[in-house]
C-alpha positions in Angstrom: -61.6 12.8 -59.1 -58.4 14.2 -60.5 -58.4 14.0 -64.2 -54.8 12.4 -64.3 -57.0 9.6 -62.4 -58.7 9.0 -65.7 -55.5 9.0 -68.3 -55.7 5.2 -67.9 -58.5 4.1 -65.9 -59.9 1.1 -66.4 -56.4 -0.4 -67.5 -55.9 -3.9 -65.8 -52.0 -4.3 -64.9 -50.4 -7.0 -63.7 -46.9 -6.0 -62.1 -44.9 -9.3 -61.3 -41.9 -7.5 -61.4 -39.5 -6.2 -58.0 -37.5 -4.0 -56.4 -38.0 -0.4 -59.0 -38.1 -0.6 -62.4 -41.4 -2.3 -63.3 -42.8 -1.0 -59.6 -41.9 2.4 -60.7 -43.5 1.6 -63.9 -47.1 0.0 -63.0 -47.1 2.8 -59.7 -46.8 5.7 -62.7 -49.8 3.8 -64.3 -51.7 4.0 -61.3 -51.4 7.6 -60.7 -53.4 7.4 -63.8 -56.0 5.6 -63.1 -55.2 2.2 -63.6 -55.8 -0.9 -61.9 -52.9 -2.6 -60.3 -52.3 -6.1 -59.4 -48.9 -6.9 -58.0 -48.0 -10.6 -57.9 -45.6 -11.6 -55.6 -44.0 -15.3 -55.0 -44.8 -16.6 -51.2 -42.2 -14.9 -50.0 -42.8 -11.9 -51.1 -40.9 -8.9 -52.8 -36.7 -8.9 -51.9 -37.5 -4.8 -51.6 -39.6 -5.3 -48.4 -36.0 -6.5 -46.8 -34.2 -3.6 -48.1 -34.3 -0.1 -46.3 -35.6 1.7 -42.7 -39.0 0.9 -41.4 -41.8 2.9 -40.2 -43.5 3.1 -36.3 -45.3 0.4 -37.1 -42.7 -1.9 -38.4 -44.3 -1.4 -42.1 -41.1 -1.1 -45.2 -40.4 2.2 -46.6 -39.1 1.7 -49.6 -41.4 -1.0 -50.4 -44.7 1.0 -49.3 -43.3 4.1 -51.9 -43.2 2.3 -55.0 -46.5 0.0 -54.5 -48.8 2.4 -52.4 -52.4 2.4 -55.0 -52.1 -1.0 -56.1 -53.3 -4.6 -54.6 -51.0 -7.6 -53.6 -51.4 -11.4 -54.3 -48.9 -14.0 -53.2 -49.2 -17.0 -55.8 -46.8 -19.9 -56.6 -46.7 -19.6 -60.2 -44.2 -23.0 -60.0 -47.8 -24.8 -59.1 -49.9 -26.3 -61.9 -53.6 -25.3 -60.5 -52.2 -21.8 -59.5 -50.8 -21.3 -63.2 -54.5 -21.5 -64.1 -55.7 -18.9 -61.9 -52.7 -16.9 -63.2 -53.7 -17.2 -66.3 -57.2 -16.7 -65.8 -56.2 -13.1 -64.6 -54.3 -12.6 -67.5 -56.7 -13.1 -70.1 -58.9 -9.9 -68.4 -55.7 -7.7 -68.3 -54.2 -5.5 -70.5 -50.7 -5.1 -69.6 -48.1 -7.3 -68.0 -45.0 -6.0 -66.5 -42.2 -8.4 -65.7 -38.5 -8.0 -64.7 -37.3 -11.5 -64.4 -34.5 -12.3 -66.3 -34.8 -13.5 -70.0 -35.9 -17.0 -70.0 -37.5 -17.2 -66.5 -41.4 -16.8 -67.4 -40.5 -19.4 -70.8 -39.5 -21.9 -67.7 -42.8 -21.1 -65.8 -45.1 -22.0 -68.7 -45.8 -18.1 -69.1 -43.7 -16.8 -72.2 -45.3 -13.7 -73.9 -46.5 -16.7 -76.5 -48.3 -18.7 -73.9 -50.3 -15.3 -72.5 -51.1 -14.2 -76.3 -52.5 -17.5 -76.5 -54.8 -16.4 -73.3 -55.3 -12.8 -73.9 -54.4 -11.5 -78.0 -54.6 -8.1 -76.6 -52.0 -8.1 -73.9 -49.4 -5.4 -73.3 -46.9 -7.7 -72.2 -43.8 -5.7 -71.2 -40.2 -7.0 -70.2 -37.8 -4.9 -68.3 -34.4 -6.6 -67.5 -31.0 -5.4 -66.9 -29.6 -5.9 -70.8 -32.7 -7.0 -73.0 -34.4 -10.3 -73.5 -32.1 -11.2 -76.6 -28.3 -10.2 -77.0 -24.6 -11.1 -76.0 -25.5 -10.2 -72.3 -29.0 -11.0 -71.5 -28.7 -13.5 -68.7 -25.7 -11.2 -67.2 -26.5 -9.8 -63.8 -26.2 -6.1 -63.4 -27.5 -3.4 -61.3 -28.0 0.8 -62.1 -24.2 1.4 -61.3 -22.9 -1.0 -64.1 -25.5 -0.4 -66.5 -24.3 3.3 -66.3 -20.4 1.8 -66.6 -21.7 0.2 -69.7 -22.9 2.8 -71.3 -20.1 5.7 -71.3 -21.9 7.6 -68.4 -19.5 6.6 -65.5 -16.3 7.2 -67.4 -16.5 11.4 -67.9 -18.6 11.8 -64.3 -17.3 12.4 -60.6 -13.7 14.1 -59.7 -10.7 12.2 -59.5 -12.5 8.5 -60.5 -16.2 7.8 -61.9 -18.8 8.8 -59.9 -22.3 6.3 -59.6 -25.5 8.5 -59.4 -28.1 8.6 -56.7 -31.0 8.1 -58.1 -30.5 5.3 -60.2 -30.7 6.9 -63.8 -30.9 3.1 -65.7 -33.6 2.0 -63.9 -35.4 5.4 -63.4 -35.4 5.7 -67.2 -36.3 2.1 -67.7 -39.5 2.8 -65.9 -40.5 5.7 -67.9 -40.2 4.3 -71.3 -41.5 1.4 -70.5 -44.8 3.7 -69.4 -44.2 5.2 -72.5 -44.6 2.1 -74.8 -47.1 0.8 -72.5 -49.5 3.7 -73.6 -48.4 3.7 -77.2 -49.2 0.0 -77.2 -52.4 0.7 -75.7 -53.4 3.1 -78.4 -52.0 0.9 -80.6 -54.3 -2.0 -79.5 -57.3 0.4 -80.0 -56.3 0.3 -83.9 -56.0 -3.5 -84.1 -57.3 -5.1 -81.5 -54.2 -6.8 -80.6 -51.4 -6.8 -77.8 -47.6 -6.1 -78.4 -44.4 -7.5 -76.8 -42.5 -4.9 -75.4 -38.4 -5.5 -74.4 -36.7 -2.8 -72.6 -33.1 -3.5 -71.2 -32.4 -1.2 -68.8 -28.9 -0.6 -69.8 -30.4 0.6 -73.1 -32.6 3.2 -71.4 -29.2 5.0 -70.6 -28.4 5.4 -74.0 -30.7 8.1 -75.4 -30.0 10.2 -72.1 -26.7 10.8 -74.0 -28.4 11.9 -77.1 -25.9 15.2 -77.1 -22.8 13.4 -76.9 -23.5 10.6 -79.3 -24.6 13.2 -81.8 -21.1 14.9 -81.6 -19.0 11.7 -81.1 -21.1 10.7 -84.2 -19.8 13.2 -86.1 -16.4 14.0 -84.7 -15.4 11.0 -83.0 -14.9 12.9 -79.9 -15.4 11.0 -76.7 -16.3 13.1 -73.7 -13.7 13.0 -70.9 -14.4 13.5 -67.3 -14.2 17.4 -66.2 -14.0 17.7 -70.0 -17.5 19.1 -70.8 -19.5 22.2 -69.5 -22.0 19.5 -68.2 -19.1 17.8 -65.7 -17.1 20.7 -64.6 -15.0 22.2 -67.2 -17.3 25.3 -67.8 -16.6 28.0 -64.9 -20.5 29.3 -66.1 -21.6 25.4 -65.1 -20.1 25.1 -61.8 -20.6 24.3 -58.0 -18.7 27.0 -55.8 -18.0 26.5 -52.2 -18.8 29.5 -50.1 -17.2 31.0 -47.4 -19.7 28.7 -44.6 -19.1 25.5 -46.1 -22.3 25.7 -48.5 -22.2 25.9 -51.3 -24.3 27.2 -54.9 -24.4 25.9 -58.5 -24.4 28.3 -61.4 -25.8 27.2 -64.1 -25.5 30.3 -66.6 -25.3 28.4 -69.9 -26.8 31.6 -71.9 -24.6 34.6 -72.2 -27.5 36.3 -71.0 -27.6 34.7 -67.4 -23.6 34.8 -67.2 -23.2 38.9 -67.7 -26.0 38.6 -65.4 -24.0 36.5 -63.0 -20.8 38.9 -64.2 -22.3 42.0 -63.6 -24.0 41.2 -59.8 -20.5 39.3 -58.6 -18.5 43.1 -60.2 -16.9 41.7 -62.3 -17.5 42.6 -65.6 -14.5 41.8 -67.3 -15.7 37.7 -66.8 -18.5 38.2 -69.4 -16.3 38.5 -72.5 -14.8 35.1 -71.1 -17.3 32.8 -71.0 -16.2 31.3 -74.4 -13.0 30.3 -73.4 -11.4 27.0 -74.3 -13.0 24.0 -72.3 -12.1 23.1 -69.3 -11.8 27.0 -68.4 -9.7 26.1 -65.2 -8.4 30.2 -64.7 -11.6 31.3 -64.6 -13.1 28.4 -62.6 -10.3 29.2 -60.1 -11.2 33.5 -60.2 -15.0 33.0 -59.7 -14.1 30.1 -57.2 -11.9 32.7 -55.3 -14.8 35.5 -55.1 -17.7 33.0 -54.3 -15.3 31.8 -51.1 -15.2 34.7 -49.9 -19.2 35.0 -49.3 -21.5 33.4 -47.4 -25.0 31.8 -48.6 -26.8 34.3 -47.0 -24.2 36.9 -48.6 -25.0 35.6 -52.3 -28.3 35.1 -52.3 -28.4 38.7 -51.5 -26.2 39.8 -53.9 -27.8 37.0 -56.5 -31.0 37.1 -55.5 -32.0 39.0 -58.2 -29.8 38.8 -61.1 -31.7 36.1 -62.7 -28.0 34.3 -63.8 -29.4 30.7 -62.6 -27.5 30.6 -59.3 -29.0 28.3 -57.0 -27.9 27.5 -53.3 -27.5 23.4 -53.0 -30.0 22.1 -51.0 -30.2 18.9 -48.5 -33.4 17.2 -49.0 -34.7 18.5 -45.6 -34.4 22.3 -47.2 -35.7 21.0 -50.5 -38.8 19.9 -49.2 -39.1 22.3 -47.1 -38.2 25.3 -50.0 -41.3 27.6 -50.8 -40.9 25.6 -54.2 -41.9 22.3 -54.1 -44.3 22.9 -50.6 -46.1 25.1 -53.3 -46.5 22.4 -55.9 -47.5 19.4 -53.9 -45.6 16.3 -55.6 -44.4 15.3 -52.5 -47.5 15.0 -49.7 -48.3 13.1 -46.4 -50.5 10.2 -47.7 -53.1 8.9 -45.7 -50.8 6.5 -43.4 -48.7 9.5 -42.7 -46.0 8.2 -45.4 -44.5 10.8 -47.4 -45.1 10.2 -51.1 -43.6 11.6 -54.2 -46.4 11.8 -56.4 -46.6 11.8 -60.3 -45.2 15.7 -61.1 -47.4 16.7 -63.6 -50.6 19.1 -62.6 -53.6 18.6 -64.9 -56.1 21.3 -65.5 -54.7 23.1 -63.0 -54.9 20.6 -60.5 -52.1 19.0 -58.1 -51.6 15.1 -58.0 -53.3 13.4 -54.9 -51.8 11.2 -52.3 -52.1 7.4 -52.9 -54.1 5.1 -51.1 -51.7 2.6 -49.3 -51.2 -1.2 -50.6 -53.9 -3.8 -50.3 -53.9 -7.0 -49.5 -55.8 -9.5 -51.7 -55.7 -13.1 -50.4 -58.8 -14.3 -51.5 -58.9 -17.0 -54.2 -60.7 -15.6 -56.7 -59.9 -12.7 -59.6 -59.7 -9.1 -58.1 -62.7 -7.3 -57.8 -61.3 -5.0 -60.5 -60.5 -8.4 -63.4 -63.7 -9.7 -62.6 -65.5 -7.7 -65.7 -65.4 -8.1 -69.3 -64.6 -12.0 -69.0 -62.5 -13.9 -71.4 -62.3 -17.4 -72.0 -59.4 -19.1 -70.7 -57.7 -21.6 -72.1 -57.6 -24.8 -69.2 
């Protein structure tokens, strides 16, 4: 067994969250070893409707984010399936919902109810704006959490660019992971459970950390094409070459740009590189000079300068790139799906491919909740 597989094993999680946030989040958990029950209403998760299918009719996007962990459809509207709900509950250690705030008070199953059931519970919240606040029952999505949080406004050309991936939610997930297992060791102190609310609108906030530093002290607010992160530095830059590819420099130390200065002959750049931002003559001389190679001509020219000058990929090249075929985060799993696997090797050892989703239709608790029993309240 992989030692990642034992960071968290025998953690009981109970995802009823959809679409990627808290999926994102309990799938990370079960790279680790822990045990995964996703509930799902009767109809099922709104992300199995969403995206291209397989050969055999099966959901992408829905497979990725819940391959390793085991489905049960329950009506949690219904009285006598509550009771089974909450019977699960009280041999779990970690909740993971995204409903909107107020949706699991309606339901009978509040974070107040389930500490009731289980003292010890994890019981996490990820929704678009935080269970308390002037927006919490606003409806949002990545795109205008990022608006909301000064991301949007100083990214993209001539208007505000949205990202792919979604950075919100992507970062929602991993903190949420992250207080999960601080609330887990946490538990270990005390014996008891915590009450965990991320909005995912906040999680966009300390990927600015930089720029709320500076604006902190200056009152500076960065502009789009104004910083050496979003096109003003010519040492931070995609250039279009000569074929219609194109390469991004990213010689930040003055080391890697007279590196990149000295390979492209043109020594008279280096003692430039601390121009006024945005540096648009020298953007427009290095631009000049990269067009007029092709990628074949720079990476041999680049190849090795060590400056930080690498060609822009499609995914087709990046997964095929000596790189990341090396390293093994992205693998054939044993349905033939490609996964993208948790990225971290552990003693030396590459993450494995995820068993696909399991069905579990039977009435009574997973095989996996079935140990240490609490009592439940009826």
């Amino acid at each position: 067994m992989s030692r990642l597989r034992l960071f968290a094993k025998g953690v009981r999680v109970i995802d009823l969250s959809a679409f990627l946030p808290g999926p994102l989040a309990s799938l990370l958990l079960a790279d680790m070893g822990a045990d995964v029950l996703k509930v799902e209403p009767p109809s099922g998760d709104m992300m199995a409707q969403i995206g291209p299918r397989d050969a055999a009719g099966r959901p992408v996007f829905y497979g990725a984010v819940n391959a390793g962990k085991t489905l049960r459809r329950m009506d949690l509207k219904q009285p006598e399936i509550r009771r089974e709900f909450l019977q699960l509950v009280a041999n779990a250690d970690v909740l993971i919902e995204g409903f909107r705030p107020g949706v699991m008070q309606r339901l009978g199953l509040d974070y107040l109810v389930l500490r009731e059931v289980n003292p010890g519970l994890v019981y996490c919240s990820l929704s678009g704006y935080g269970a308390e606040g002037p927006m919490a029952q606003v409806a949002g999505h990545d795109a205008n959490y990022l608006a909301l949080s000064g991301i949007l406004h100083r990214n993209g050309a001539a208007a505000p660019a949205y990202y792919d991936p979604p950075l919100a939610d992507s970062a929602g997930s991993l903190f949420g992971v992250i207080a999960i297992l601080g609330a887990l060791r946490a538990r270990d102190a005390d014996g008891l459970g915590s009450r965990i609310d991320i909005g995912l609108a906040d999680a966009a906030m300390p990927l600015q950390l930089f720029p709320i530093a500076e604006h902190g002290v200056t009152g500076a607010v960065p502009e789009r094409g104004g910083g050496f992160l979003n096109g003003a530095a010519a040492y931070y830059q995609v250039y279009a070459l000569k074929d219609g590819r194109h390469v991004m420099l990213g010689a930040v130390e003055p080391k890697f740009w007279t590196a990149f200065c000295t390979a492209a002959g043109h020594p008279e750049w280096v003692a430039r590189q601390q121009e006024p931002l945005p540096q648009h003559a020298l953007i427009a001389e290095v631009a000049d000079a990269m067009a007029a190679m092709t990628l074949d001509d720079c990476l041999a020219r680049f190849g090795a300068a060590d400056c930080c000058l690498s060609p822009v990929l499609d995914l087709r090249e990046a997964l095929a790139s000596p790189h990341h075929a090396t390293r093994g985060v992205v693998r054939q799993g044993p349905a033939g799906d490609s996964q993208v696997l948790f990225p971290a090797h552990v003693d030396g050892e590459s993450p494995r491919p995820r068993p696909p989703l399991r069905r579990d239709a039977g009435s009574d608790r997973p095989k996996h909740f079935q140990d240490k029993e609490r009592a439940c309240p009826t």
